[in-house]
GUDREN-568461 format. One record per residue (C-alpha): residue in one letter; x, y, z. Coordinates in nm, 4 decimals, m for minus. Example, Ala and Ser with C-alpha at 12.3 -4.5 7.8 and 13.67 -1.06 7.14 Angstrom:
@r->a	X->1.2300	Y->m0.4500	Z->0.7800 .
@r->s	X->1.3670	Y->m0.1060	Z->0.7140 .
This chain:
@r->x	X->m4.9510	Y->5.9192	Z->m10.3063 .
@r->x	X->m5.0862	Y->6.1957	Z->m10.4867 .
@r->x	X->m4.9750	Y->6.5474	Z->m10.3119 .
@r->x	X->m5.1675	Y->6.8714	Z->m10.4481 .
@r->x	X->m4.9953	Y->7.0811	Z->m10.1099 .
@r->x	X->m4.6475	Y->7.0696	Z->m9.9205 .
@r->x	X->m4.7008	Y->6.8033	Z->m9.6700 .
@r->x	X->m4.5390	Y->6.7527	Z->m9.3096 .
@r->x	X->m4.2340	Y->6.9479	Z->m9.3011 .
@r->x	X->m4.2641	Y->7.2402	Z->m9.1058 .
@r->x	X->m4.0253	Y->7.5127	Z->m9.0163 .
@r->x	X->m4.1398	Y->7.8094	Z->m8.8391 .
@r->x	X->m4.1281	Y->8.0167	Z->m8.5773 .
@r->x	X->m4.2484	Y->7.9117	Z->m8.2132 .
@r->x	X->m4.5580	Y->8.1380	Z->m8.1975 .
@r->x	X->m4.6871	Y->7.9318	Z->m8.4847 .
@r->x	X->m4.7794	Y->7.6473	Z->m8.2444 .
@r->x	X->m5.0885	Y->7.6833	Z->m8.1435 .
@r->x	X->m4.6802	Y->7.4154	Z->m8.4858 .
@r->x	X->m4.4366	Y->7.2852	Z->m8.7899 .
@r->x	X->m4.5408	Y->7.3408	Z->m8.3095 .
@r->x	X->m4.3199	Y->7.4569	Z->m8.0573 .
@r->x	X->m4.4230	Y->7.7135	Z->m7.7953 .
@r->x	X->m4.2601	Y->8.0757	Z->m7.8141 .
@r->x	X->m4.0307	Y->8.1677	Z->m7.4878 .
@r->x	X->m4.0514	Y->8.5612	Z->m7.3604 .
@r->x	X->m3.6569	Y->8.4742	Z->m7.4709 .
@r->x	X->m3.7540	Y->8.4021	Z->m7.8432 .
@r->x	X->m3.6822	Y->8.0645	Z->m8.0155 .
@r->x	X->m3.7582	Y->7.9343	Z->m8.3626 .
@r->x	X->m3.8542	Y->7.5890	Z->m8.3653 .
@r->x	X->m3.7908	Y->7.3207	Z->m8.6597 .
@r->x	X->m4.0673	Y->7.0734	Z->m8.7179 .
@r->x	X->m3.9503	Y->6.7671	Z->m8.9881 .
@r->x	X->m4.1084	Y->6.7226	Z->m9.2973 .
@r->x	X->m4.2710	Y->7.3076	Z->m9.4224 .
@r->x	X->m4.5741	Y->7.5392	Z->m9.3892 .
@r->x	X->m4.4514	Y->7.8487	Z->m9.5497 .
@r->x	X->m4.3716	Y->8.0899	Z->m9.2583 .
@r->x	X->m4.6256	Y->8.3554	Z->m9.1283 .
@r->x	X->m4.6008	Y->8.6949	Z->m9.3080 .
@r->x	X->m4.6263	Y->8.9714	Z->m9.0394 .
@r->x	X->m4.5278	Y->9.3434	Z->m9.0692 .
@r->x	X->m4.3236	Y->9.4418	Z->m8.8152 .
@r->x	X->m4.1809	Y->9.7476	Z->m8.7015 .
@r->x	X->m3.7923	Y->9.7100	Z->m8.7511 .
@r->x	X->m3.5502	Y->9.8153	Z->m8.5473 .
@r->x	X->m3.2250	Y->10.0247	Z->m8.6663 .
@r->x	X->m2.9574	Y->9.7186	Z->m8.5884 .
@r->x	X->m2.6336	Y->9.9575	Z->m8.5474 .
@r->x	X->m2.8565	Y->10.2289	Z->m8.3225 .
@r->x	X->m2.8888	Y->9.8786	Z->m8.0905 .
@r->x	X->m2.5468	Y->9.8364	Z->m8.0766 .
@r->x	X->m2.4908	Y->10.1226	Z->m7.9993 .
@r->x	X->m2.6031	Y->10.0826	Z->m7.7052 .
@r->x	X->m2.4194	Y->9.8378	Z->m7.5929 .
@r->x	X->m2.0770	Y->9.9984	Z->m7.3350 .
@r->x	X->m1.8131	Y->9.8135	Z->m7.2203 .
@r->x	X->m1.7440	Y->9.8467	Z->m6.7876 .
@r->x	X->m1.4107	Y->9.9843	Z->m6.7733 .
@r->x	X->m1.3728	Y->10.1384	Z->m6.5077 .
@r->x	X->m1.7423	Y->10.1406	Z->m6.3856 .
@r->x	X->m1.9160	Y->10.0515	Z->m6.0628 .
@r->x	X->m2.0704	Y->9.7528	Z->m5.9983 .
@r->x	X->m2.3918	Y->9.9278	Z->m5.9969 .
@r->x	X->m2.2564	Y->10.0526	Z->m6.3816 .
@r->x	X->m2.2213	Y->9.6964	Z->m6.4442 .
@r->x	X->m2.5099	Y->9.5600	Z->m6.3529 .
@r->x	X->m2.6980	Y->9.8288	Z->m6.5560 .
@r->x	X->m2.4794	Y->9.7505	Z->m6.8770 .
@r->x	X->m2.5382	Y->9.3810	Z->m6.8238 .
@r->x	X->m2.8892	Y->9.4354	Z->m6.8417 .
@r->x	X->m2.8916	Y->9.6937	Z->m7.1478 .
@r->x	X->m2.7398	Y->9.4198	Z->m7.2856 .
@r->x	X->m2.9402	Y->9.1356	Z->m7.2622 .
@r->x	X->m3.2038	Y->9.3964	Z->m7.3636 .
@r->x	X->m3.0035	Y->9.4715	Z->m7.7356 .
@r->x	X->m3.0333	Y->9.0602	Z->m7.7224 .
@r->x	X->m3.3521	Y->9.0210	Z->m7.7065 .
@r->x	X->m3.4181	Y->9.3077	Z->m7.8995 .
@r->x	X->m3.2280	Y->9.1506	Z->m8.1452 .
@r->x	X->m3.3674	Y->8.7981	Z->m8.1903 .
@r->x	X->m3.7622	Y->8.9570	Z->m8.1980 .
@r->x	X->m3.6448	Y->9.1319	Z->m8.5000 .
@r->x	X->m3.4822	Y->8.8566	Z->m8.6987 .
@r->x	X->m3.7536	Y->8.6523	Z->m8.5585 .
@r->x	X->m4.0167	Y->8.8933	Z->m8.7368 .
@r->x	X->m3.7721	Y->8.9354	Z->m9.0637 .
@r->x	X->m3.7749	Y->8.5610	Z->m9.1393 .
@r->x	X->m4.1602	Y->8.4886	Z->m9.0624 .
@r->x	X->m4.1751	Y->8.7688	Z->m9.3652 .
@r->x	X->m3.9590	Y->8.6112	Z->m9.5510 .
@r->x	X->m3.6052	Y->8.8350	Z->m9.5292 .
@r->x	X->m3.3543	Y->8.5018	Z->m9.4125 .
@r->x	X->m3.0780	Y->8.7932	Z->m9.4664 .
@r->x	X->m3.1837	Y->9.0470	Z->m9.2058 .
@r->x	X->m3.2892	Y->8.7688	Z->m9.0011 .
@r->x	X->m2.9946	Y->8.5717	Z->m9.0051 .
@r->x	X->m2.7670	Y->8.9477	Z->m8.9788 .
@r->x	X->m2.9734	Y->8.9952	Z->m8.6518 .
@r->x	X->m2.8940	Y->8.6043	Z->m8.4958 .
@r->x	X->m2.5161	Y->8.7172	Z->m8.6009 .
@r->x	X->m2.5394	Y->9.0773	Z->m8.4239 .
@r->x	X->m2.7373	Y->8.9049	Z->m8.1378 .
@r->x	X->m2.4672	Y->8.6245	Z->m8.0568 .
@r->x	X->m2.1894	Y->8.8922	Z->m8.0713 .
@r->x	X->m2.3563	Y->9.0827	Z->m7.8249 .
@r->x	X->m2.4575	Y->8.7726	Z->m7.6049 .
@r->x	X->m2.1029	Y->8.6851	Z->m7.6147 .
@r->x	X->m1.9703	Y->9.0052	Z->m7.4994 .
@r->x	X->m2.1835	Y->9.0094	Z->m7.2187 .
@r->x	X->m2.1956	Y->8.6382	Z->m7.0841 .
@r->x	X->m1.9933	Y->8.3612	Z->m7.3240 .
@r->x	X->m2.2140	Y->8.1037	Z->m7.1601 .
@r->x	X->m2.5213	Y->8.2739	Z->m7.0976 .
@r->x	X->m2.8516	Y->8.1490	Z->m7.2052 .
@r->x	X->m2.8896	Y->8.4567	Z->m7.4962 .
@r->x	X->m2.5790	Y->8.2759	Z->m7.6409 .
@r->x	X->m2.7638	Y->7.9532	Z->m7.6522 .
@r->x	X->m3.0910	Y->8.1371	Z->m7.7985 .
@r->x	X->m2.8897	Y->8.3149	Z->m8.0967 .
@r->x	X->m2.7158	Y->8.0093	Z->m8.1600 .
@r->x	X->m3.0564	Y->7.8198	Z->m8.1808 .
@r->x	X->m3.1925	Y->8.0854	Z->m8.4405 .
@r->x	X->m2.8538	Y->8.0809	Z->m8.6342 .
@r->x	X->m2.8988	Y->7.7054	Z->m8.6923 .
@r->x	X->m3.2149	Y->7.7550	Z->m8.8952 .
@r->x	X->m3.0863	Y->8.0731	Z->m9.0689 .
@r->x	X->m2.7777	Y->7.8947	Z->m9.2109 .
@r->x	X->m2.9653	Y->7.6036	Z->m9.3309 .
@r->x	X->m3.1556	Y->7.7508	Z->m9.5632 .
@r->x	X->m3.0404	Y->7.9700	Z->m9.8507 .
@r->x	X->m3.1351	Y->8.3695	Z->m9.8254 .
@r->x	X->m3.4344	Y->8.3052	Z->m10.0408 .
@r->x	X->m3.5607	Y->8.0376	Z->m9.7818 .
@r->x	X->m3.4805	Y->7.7694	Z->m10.0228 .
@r->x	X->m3.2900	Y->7.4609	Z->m9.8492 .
@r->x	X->m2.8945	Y->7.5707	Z->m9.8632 .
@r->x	X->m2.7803	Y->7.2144	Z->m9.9219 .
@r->x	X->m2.5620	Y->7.0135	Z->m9.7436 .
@r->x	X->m2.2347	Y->7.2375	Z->m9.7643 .
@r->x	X->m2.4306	Y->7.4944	Z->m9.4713 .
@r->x	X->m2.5747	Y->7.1724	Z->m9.2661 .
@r->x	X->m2.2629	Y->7.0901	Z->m9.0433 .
@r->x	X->m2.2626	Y->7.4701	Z->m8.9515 .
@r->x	X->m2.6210	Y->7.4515	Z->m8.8691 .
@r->x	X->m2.5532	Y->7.1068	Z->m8.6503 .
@r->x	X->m2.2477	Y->7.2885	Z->m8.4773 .
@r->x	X->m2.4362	Y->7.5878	Z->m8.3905 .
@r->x	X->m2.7598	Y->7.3449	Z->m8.2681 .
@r->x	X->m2.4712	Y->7.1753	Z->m8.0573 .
@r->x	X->m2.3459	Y->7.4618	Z->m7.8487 .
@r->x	X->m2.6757	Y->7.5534	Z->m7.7962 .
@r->x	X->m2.7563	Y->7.2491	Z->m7.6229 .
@r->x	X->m2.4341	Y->7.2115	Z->m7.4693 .
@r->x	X->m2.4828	Y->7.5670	Z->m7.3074 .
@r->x	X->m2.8497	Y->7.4701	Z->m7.2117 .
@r->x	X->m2.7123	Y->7.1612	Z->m7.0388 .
@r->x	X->m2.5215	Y->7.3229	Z->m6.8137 .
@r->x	X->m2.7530	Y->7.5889	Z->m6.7406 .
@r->x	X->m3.0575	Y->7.3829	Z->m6.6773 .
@r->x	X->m2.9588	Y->7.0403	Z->m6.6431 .
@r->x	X->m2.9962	Y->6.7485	Z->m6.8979 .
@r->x	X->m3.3508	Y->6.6485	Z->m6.8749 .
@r->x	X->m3.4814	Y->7.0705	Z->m6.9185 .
@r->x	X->m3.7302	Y->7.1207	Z->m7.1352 .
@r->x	X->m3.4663	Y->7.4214	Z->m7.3074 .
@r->x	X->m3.2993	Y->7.1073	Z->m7.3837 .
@r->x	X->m3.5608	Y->6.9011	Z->m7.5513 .
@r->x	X->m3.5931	Y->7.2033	Z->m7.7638 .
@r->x	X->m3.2325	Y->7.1879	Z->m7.8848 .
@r->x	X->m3.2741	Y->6.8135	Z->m7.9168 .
@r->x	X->m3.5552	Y->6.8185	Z->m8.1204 .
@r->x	X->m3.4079	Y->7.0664	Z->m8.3597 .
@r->x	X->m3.0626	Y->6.8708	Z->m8.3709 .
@r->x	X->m3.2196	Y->6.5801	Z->m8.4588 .
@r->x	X->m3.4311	Y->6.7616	Z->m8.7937 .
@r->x	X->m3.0908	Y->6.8946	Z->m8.8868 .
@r->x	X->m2.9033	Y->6.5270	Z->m8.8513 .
@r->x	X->m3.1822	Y->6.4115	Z->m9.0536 .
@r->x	X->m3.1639	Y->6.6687	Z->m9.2897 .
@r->x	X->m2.8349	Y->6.5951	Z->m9.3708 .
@r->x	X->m2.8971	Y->6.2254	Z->m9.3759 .
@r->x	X->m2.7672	Y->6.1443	Z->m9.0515 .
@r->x	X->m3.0334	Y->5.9109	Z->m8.9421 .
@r->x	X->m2.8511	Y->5.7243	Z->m8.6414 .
@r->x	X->m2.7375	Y->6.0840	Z->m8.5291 .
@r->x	X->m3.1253	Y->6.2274	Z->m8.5722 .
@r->x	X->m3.3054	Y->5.9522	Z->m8.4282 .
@r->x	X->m3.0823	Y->5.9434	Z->m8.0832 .
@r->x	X->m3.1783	Y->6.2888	Z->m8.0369 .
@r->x	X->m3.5269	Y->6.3177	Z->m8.1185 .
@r->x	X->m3.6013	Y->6.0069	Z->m7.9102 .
@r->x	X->m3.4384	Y->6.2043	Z->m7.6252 .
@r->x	X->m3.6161	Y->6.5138	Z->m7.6912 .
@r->x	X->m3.9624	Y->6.2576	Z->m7.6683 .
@r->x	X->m3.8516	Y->6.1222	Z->m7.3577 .
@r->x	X->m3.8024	Y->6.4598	Z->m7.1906 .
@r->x	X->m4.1248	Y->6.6044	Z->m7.3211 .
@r->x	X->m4.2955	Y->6.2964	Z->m7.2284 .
@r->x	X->m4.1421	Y->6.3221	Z->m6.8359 .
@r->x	X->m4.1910	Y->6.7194	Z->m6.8297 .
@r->x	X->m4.5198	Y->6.7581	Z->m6.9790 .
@r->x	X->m4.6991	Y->6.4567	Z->m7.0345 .
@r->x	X->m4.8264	Y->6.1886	Z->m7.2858 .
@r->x	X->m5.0872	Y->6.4295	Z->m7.4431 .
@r->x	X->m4.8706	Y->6.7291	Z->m7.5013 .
@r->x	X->m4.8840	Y->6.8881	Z->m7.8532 .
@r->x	X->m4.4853	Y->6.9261	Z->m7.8138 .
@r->x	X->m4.4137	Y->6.6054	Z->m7.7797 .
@r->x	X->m4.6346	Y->6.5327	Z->m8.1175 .
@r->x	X->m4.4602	Y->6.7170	Z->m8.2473 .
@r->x	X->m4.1394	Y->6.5501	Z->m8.1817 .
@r->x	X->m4.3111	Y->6.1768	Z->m8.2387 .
@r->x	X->m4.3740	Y->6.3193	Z->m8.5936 .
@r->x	X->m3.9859	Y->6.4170	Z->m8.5960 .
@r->x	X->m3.8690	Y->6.0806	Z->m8.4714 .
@r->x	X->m4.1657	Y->5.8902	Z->m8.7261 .
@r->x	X->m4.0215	Y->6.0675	Z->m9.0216 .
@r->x	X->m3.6247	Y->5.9711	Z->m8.8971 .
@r->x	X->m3.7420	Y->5.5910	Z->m8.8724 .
@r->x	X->m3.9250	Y->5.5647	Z->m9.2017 .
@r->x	X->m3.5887	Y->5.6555	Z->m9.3484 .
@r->x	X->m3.3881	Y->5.3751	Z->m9.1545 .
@r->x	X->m3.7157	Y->5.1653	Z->m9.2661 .
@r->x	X->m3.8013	Y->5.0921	Z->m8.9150 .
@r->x	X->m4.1674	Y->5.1008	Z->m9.0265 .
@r->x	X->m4.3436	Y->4.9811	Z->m8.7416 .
@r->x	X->m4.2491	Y->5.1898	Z->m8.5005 .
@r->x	X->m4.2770	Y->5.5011	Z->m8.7435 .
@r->x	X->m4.6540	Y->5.3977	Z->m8.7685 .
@r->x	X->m4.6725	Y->5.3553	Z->m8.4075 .
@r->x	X->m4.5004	Y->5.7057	Z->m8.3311 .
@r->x	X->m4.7685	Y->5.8841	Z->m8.6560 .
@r->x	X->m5.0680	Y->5.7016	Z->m8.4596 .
@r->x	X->m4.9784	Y->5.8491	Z->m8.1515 .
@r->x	X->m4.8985	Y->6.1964	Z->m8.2985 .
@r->x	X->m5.2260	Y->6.1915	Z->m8.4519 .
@r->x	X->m5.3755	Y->6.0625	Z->m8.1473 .
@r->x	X->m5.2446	Y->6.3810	Z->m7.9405 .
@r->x	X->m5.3382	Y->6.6580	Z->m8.2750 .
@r->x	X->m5.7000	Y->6.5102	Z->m8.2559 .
@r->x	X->m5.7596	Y->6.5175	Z->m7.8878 .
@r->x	X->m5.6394	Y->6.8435	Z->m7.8787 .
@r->x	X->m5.8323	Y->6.9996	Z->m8.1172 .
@r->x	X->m5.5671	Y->7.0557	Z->m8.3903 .
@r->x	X->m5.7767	Y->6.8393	Z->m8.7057 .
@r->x	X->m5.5328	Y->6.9710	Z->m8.9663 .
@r->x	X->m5.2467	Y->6.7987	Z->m8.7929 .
@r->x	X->m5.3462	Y->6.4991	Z->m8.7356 .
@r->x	X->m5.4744	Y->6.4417	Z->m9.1134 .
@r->x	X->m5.1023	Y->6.5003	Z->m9.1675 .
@r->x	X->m4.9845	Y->6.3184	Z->m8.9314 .
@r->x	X->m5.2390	Y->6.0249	Z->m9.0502 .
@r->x	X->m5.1497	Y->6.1335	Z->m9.4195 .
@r->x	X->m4.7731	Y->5.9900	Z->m9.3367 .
@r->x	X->m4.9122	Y->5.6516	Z->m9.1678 .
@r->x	X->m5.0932	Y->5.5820	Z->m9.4548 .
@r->x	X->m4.7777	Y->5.6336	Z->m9.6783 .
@r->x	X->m4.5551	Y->5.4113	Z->m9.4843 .
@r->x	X->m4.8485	Y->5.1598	Z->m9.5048 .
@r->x	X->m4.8370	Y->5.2324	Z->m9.8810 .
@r->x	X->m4.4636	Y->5.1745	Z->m9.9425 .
@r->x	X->m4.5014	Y->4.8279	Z->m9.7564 .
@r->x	X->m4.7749	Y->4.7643	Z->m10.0317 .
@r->x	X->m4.9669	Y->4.7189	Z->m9.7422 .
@r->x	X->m5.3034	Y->4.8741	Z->m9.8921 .
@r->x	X->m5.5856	Y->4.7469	Z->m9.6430 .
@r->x	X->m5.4443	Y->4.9548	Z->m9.3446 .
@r->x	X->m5.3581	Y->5.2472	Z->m9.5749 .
@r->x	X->m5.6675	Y->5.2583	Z->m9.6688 .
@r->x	X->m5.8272	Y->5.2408	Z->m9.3418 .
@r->x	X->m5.5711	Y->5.5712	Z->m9.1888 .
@r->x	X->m5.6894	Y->5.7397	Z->m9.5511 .
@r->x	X->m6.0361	Y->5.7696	Z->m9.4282 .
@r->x	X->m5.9547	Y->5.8652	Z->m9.0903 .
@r->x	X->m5.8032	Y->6.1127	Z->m9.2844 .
@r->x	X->m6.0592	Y->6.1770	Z->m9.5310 .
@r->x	X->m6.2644	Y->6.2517	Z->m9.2326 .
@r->x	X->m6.0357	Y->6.4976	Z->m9.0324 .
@r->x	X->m6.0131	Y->6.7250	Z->m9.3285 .
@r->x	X->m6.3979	Y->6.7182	Z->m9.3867 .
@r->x	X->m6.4216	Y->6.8319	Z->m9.0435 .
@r->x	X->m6.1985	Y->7.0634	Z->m9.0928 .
@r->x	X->m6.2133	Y->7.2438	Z->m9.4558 .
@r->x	X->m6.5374	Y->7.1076	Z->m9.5497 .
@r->x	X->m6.6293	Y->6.8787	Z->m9.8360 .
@r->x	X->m6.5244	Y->7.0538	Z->m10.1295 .
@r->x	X->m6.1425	Y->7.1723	Z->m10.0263 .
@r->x	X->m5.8796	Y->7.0232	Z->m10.2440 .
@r->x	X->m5.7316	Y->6.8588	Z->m9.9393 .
@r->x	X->m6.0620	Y->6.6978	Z->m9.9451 .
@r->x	X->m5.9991	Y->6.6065	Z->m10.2871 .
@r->x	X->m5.6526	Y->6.4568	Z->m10.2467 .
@r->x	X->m5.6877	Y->6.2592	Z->m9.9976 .
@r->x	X->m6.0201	Y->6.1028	Z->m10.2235 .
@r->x	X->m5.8090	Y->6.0417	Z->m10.5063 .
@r->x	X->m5.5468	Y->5.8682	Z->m10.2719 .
@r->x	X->m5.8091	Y->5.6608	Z->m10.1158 .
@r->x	X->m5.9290	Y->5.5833	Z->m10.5194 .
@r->x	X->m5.6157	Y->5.4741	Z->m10.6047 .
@r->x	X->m5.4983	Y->5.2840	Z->m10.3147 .
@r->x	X->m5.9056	Y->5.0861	Z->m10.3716 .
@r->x	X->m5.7997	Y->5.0352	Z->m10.7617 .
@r->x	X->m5.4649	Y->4.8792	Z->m10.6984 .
@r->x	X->m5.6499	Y->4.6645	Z->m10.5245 .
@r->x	X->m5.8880	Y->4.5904	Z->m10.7702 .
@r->x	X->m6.1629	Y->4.7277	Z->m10.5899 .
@r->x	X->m6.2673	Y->4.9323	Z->m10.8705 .
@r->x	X->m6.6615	Y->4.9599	Z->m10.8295 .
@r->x	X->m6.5383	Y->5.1499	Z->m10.4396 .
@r->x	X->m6.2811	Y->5.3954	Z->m10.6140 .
@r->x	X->m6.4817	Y->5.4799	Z->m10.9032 .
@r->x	X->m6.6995	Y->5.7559	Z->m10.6879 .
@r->x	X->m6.4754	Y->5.8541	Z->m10.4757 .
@r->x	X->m6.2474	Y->5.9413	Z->m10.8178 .
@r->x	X->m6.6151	Y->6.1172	Z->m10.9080 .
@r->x	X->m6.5986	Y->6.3368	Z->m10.6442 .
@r->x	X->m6.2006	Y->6.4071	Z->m10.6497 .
@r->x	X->m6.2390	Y->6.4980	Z->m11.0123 .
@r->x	X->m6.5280	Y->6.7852	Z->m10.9084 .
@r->x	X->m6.3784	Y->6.9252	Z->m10.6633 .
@r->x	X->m6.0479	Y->6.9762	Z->m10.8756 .
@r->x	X->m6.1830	Y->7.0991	Z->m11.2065 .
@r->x	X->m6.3560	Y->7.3888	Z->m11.0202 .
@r->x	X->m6.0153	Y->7.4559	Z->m10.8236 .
@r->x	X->m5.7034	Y->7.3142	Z->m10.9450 .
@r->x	X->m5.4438	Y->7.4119	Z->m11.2230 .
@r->x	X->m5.4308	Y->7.1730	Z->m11.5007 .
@r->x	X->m5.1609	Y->6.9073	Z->m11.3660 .
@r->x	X->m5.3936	Y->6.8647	Z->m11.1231 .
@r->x	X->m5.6577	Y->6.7775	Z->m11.2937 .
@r->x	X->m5.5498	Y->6.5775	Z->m11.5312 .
@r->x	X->m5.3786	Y->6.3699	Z->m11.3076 .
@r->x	X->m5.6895	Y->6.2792	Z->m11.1422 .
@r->x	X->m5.8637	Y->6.2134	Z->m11.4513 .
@r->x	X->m5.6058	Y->5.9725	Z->m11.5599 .
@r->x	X->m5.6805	Y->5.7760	Z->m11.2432 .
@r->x	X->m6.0514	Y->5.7613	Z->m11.3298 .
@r->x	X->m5.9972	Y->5.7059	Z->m11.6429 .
@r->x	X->m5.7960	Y->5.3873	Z->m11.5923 .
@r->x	X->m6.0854	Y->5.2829	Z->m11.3187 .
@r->x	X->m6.3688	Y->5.3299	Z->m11.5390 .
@r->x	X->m6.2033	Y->5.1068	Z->m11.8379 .
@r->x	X->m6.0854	Y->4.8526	Z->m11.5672 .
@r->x	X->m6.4840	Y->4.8225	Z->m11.5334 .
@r->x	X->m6.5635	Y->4.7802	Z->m11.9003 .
@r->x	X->m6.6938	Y->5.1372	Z->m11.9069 .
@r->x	X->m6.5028	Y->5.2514	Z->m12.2187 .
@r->x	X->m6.7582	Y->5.5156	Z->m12.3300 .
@r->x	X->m6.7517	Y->5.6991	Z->m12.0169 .
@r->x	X->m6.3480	Y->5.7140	Z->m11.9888 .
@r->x	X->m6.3190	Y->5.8330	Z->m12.3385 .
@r->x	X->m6.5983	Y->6.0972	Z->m12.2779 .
@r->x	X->m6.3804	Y->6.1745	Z->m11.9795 .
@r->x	X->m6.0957	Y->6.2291	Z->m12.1891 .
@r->x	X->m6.2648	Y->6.4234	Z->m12.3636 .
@r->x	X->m6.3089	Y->6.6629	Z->m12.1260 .
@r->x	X->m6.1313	Y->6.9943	Z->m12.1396 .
């Protein structure tokens, strides 16, 4: 299908739930959503890293009453810490970011080797060394780092809150997205489904968090090509976006139904989910986004392969306005070529060469 915008993968930060999504701790967490918005651009007030460090004094010698202060300075620089990488990569800066996760699990370390900051830095390191310092995927040579860190995390959360936590659906759900990233589909899907299953138990069948880890474990199936249940696991992702008010994600979630359908050649029920579609991003942009407009062209092309060409040729009509009043010119001539080919499949050869015509 025909993408004029990034589609489902979404990394960002946990306040951006609301996504790519998972709900922010007072601890700080970034979440990983599979197949990416770009992240949130905030200014933030940043904090001088070696002044916070500083600050952080070893007990020799002290009282326990010294200790307990120091222990709780600590977990204060921690904190500290993660909000500031946290605010550095929703801006864009992976390197302070991912310089603050480092400073933060040093510190967390010195003060409790299996404490839950340890777990939290090593979460936020994960998604740090995935990605190159531009915030362009790192490749795979950076992914077993990023699994290893998302390991210990959940190891550490394990112990501290027990197997079936939701702390450790988090680290599940964000293992899985990195197994899968680095094609480890077997690896991915075990975990995600686990991460569902806790969500599920924890917080119910209509939670937005565990939609978002349905979409996680429908993208890890449609690569093992166990279509059916990726549908299923879209449909119910969808399902959960729509009831709870979120219309943008369940398009997408739809949008990725309709694809699997698609790559089946399965174009009755593809087209069906495309109009659900079609009519979530109505609701949501209005007619004339170019959302709007992709998903029409989809829908056109999907009726035309079909040889339904007197039902695509106006819903090319309208994809084609939309996109010559906002589109670059890839964009519109790749619908036109569609229409085009519709409007000569119907014997209309004036009209598809005065479209070509068409500057």
């Amino acid at each position: 299908m025909l993408k004029f915008a990034p589609a489902w993968v979404i990394i960002t930060s946990a306040a951006g739930l609301g996504a790519k999504r998972r709900l922010a701790s007072t601890t700080g967490r970034i979440a990983v959503i599979s197949p990416p918005n770009k992240p949130i651009y905030r200014s933030a007030s940043l904090v001088v890293l070696p002044l916070l460090l500083a600050t952080i004094v070893t007990a020799c010698g002290s009282t326990k009453a010294d200790k307990a202060e120091n222990s709780k300075s600590s977990g204060q620089v921690v904190h500290d810490l993660l909000q500031t990488g946290e605010s550095a990569f929703r801006r864009g800066d992976v390197k302070l970011a991912d310089k603050c996760f480092n400073e933060a699990l040093t510190a967390a370390m010195q003060a409790d080797r299996y404490g839950r900051n340890v777990a939290l830095a090593l979460n936020d390191l994960a998604l740090t060394t995935s990605i190159d310092k531009d915030r362009s995927p790192a490749g795979k040579k950076n992914l077993p780092q990023a699994i290893a860190y998302q390991k210990r995390a959940l190891d550490l959360e394990e112990r501290l809150s027990g197997a079936e936590s939701l702390d450790v659906a988090y680290d599940l759900n964000n293992l899985g997205v990195w197994y899968g990233t680095n094609e480890q589909w077997k690896e991915g899907g075990e975990a995600l489904a686990r991460a569902a299953k806790i969500r599920e138990k924890k917080l119910g069948e209509k939670s937005v968090l565990l939609a978002v880890t349905l979409g996680n474990l429908a993208e890890n199936y449609s690569h093992q090509k166990r279509y059916d249940e990726a549908i299923s696991l879209y449909n119910r992702a969808a399902t959960i976006y729509e009831n709870d008010g979120s219309p943008t994600e369940a398009a997408r979630a739809h949008d990725k139904e309709a694809g699997l359908y698609l790559d089946q050649g399965k174009t009755a029920p593809a087209v069906k989910v495309l109009r659900q579609v079609l009519a979530l991003r109505e609701k949501a942009f209005g007619k004339d986004n170019i959302l709007v407009a992709e998903t029409l062209n989809n829908i056109a092309v999907t009726e035309m392969t079909a040889g339904h060409n007197a039902v695509a040729e106006p819903l090319f009509d309208r994809a084609y306005k939309i996109v010559k009043k906002q589109s670059d010119r890839e964009i519109i001539d790749s619908v036109k070529m569609g229409y085009r080919k519709c409007l000569q499949n119907m014997g209309k050869n004036a009209e598809a060469e005065k479209l070509g015509r068409e500057i």
